[in-house]
C-alpha positions as a Markdown table, in Angstrom:
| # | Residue | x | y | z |
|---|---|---|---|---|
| 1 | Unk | 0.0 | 0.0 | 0.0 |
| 2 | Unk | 1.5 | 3.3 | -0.9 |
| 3 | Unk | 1.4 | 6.4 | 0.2 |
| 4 | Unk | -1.9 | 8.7 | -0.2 |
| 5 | Unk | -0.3 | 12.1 | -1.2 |
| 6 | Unk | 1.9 | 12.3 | -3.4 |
| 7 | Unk | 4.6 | 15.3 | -5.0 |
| 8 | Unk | 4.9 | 18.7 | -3.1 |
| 9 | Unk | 1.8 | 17.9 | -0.9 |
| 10 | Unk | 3.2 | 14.8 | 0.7 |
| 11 | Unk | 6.7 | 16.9 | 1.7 |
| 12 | Unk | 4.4 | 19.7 | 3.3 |
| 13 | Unk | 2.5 | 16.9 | 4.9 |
| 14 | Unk | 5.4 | 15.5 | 5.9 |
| 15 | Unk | 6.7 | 18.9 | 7.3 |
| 16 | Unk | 3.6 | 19.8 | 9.4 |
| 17 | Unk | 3.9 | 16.3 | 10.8 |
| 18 | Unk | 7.1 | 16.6 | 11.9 |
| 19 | Unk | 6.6 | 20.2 | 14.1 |
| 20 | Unk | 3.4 | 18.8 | 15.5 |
| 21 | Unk | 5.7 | 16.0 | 16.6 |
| 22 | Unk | 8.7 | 18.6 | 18.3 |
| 23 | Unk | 6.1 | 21.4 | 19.1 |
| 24 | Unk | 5.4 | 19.7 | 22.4 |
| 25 | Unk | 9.7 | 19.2 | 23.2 |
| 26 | Unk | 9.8 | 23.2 | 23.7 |
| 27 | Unk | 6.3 | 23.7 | 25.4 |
| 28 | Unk | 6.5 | 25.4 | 28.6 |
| 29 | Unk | 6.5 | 22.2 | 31.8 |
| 30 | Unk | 2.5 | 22.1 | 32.8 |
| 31 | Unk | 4.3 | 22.9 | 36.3 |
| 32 | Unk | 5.2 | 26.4 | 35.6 |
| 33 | Unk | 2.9 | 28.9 | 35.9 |
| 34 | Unk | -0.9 | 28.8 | 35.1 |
| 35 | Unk | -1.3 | 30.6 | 31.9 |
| 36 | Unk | 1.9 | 30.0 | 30.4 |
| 37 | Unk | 5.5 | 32.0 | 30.1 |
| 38 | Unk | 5.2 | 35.3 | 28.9 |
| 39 | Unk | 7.7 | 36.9 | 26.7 |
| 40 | Unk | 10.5 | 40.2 | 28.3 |
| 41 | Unk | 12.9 | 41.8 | 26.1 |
| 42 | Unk | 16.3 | 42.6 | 27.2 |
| 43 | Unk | 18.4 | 45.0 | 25.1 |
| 44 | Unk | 22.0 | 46.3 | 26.5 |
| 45 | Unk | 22.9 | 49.8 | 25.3 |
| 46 | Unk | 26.7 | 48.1 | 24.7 |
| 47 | Unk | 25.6 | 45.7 | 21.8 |
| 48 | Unk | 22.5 | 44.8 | 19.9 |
| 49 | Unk | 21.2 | 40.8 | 19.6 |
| 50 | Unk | 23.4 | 38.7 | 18.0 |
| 51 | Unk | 26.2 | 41.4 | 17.4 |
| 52 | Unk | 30.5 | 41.5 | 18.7 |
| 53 | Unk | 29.9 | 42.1 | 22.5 |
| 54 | Unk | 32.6 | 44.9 | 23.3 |
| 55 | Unk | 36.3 | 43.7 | 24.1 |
| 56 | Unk | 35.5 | 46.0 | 27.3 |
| 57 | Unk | 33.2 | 42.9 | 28.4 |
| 58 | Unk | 35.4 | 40.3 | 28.0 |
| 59 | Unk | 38.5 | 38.8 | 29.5 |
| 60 | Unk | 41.1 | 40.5 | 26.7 |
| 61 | Unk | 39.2 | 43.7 | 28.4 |
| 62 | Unk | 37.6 | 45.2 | 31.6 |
| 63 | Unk | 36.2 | 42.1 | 32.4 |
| 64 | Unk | 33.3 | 44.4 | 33.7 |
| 65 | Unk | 29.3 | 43.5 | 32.9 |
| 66 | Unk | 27.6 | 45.2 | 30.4 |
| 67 | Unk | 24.7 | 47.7 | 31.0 |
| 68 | Unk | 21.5 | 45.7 | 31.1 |
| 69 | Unk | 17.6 | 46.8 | 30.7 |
| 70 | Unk | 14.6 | 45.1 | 30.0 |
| 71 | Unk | 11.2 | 45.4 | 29.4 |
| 72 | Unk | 8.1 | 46.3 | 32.5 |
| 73 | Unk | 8.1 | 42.6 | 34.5 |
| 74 | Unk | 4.7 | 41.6 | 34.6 |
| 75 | Unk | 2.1 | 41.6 | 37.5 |
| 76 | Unk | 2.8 | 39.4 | 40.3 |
| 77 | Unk | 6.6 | 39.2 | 39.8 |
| 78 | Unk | 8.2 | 39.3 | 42.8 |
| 79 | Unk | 11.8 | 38.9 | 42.1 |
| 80 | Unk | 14.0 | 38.5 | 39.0 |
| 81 | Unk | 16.9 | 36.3 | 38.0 |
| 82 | Unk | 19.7 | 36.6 | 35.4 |
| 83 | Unk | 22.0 | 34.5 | 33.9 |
| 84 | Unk | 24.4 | 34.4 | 31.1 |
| 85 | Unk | 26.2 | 31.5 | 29.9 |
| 86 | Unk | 28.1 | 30.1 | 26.7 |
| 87 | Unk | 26.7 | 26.9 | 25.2 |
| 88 | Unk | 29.6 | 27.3 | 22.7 |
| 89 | Unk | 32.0 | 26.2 | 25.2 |
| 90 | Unk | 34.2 | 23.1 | 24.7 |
| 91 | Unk | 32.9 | 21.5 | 28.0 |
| 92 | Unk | 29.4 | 22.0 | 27.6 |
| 93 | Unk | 27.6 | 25.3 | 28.7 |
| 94 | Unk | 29.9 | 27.2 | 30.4 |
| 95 | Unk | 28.2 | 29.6 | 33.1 |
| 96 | Unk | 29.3 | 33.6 | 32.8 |
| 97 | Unk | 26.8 | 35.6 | 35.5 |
| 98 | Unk | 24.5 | 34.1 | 38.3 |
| 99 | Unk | 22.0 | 36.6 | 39.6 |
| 100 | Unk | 19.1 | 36.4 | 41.5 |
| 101 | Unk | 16.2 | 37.9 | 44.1 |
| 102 | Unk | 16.4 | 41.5 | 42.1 |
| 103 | Unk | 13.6 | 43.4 | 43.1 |
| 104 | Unk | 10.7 | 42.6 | 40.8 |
| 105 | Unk | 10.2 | 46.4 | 39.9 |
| 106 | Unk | 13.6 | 46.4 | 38.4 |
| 107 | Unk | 14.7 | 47.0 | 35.1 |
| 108 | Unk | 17.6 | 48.0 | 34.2 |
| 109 | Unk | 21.6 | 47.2 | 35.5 |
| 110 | Unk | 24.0 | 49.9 | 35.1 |
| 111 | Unk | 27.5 | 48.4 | 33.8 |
| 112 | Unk | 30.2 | 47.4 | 35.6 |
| 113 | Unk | 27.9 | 46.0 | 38.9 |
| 114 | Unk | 30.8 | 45.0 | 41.4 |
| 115 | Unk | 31.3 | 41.4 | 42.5 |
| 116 | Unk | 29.7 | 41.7 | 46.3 |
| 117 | Unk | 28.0 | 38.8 | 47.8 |
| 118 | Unk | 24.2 | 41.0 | 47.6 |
| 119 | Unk | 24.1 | 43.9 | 45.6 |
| 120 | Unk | 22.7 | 47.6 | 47.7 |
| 121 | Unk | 19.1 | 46.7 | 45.9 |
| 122 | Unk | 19.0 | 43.0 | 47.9 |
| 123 | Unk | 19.9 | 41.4 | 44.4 |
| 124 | Unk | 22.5 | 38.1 | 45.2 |
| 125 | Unk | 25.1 | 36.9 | 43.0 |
| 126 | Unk | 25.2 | 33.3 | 42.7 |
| 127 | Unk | 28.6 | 30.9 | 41.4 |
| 128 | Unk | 29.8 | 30.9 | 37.9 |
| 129 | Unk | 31.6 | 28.4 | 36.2 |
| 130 | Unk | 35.4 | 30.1 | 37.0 |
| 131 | Unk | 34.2 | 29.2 | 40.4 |
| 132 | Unk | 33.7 | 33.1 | 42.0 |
| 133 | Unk | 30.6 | 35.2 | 42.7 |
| 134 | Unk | 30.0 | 38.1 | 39.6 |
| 135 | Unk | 30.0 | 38.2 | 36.7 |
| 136 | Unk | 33.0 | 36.6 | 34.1 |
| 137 | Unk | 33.0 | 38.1 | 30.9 |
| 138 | Unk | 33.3 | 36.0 | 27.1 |
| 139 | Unk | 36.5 | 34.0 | 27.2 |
| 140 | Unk | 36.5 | 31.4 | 24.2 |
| 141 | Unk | 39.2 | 29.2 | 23.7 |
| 142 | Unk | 38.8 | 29.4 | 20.0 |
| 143 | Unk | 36.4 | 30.5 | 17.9 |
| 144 | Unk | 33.3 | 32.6 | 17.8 |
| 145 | Unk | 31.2 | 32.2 | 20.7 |
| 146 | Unk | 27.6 | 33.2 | 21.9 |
| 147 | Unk | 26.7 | 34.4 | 25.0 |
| 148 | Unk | 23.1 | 34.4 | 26.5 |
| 149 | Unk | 21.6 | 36.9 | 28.7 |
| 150 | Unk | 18.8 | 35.8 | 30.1 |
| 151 | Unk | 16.5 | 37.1 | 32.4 |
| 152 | Unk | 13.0 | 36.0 | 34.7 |
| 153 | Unk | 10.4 | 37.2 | 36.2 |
| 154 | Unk | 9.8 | 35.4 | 38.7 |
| 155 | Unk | 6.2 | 35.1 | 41.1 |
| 156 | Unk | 8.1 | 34.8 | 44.3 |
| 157 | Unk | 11.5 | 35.7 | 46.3 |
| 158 | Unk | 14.1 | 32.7 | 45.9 |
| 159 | Unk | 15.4 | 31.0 | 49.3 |
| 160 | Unk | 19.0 | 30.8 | 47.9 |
| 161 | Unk | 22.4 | 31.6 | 49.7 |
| 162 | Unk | 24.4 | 33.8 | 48.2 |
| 163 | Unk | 26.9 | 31.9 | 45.8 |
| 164 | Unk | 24.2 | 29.3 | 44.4 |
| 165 | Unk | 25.2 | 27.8 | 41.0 |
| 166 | Unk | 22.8 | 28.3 | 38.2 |
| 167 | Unk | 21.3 | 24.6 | 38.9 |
| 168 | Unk | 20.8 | 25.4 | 42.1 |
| 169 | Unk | 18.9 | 28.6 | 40.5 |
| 170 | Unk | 17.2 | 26.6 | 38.0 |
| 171 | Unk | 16.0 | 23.8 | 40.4 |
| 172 | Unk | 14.7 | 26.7 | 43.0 |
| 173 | Unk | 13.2 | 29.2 | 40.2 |
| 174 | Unk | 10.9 | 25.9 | 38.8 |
| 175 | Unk | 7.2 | 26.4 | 38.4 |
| 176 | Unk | 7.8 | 30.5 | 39.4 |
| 177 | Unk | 8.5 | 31.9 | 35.8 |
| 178 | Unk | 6.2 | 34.3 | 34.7 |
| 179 | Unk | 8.3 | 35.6 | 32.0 |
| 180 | Unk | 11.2 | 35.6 | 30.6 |
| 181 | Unk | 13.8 | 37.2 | 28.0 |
| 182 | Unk | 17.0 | 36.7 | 26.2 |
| 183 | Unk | 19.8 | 39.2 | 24.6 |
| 184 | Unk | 22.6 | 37.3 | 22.5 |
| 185 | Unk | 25.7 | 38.6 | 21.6 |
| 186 | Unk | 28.9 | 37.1 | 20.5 |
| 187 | Unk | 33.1 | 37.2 | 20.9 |
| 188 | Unk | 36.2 | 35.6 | 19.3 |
| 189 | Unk | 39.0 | 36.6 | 21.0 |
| 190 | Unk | 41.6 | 38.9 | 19.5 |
C-alpha cells in the first residue's frame, strides 16, 4: 500500500507532521505557571542581539558587565533572576553571571555592577563556572562564541544563599516563571 499524497503535498505533509511531533519538546512544563511563560525583552545599550559584544566585556578587556535593561516585569513578579552562559563552550555550557532575588520592579543594571555577595538593591550573585561570585565576561578558547543573557520574572523571592550555582537557581526558580527574556551577543577573542 503506498502512500496517499503524493509530489509537493506529501513533503508539506510530511513537514507539518514533523513540528506537530517537536512542538510539544519546547512547550512550557504544565508545572510552571498557570497561563503560560510570557515573553521580556532585554536590550544592552553596549551591543545589539546577536552582534560583537565589546572587548571591554570580555576577559582581553575590563572584564566588567555590560549595561542591562529590560522590558516592565509583569504583574505578580516578585523577584527576578539573570543568567548568562556560553553553550559554545568546549565543556558544555559554560556559566558567565548568576543573579538572582532583584527586586521585581527592576529593570535596568548599570555596567560594571561589582562582584559583592548582595548587591545595595538586595539582588545576590550566585557561582559561575570560573568558580567566583559576579560576573566573568566571554573567554573562548577558540572560535566565535555566543553568549546568552537571560533574564526571569519570577512570582516569588528565591530561598537561595548567596553563591548558588545556576542549577541550584534553576532547580529553586521551577514552576515560578512568569516571564522571561534573552539578549545574544557574540566574541572571538583577538
Amino acid at each position: 500500500m503506498g502512500w496517499p499524497v503524493a509530489g509537493p503535498l506529501r513533503i508539506f505533509v510530511l513537514a507539518l507532521l514533523w513540528l506537530l511531533a517537536g512542538a510539544g519538546a519546547n512547550a512550557p512544563c504544565a508545572e510552571e505557571v498557570e497561563g503560560g511563560i510570557g515573553t521580556m525583552q532585554i536590550q544592552s545599550s553596549a551591543f545589539n542581539e546577536g552582534d560583537t559584544i565589546p572587548t571591554k566585556h570580555t576577559c582581553e578587556g575590563e572584564d566588567v558587565s555590560p549595561q542591562l535593561s529590560w522590558s516592565a516585569p509583569p504583574e505578580g513578579t516578585k523577584s527576578l533572576a539573570l543568567v548568562c552562559d556560553d553553550p559554545d563552550a568546549p565543556v558544555g555550557t559554560w556559566v558567565h553571571w548568576v543573579l538572582y532575588n532583584l527586586p521585581g520592579d527592576t529593570t535596568s543594571l548599570p555596567e560594571n555592577i561589582p562582584p559583592d555577595e548582595t548587591l545595595d538593591n538586595g539582588g545576590v550573585h550566585g557561582t559561575t563556572d570560573f568558580g567566583r561570585i559576579g560576573y566573568g565576561g566571554p573567554a573562548p578558547p577558540s572560535g566565535t562564541h555566543r553568549y546568552y543573557f537571560k533574564i526571569y520574572a519570577l512570582d516569588s523571592m528565591l530561598d537561595l544563599a548567596p553563591g548558588a550555582t545556576k542549577a541550584q537557581l534553576e532547580k529553586a526558580m521551577k514552576g515560578h516563571i512568569l516571564a522571561e527574556g534573552q539578549l545574544m551577543g557574540k566574541y572571538k577573542r583577538r
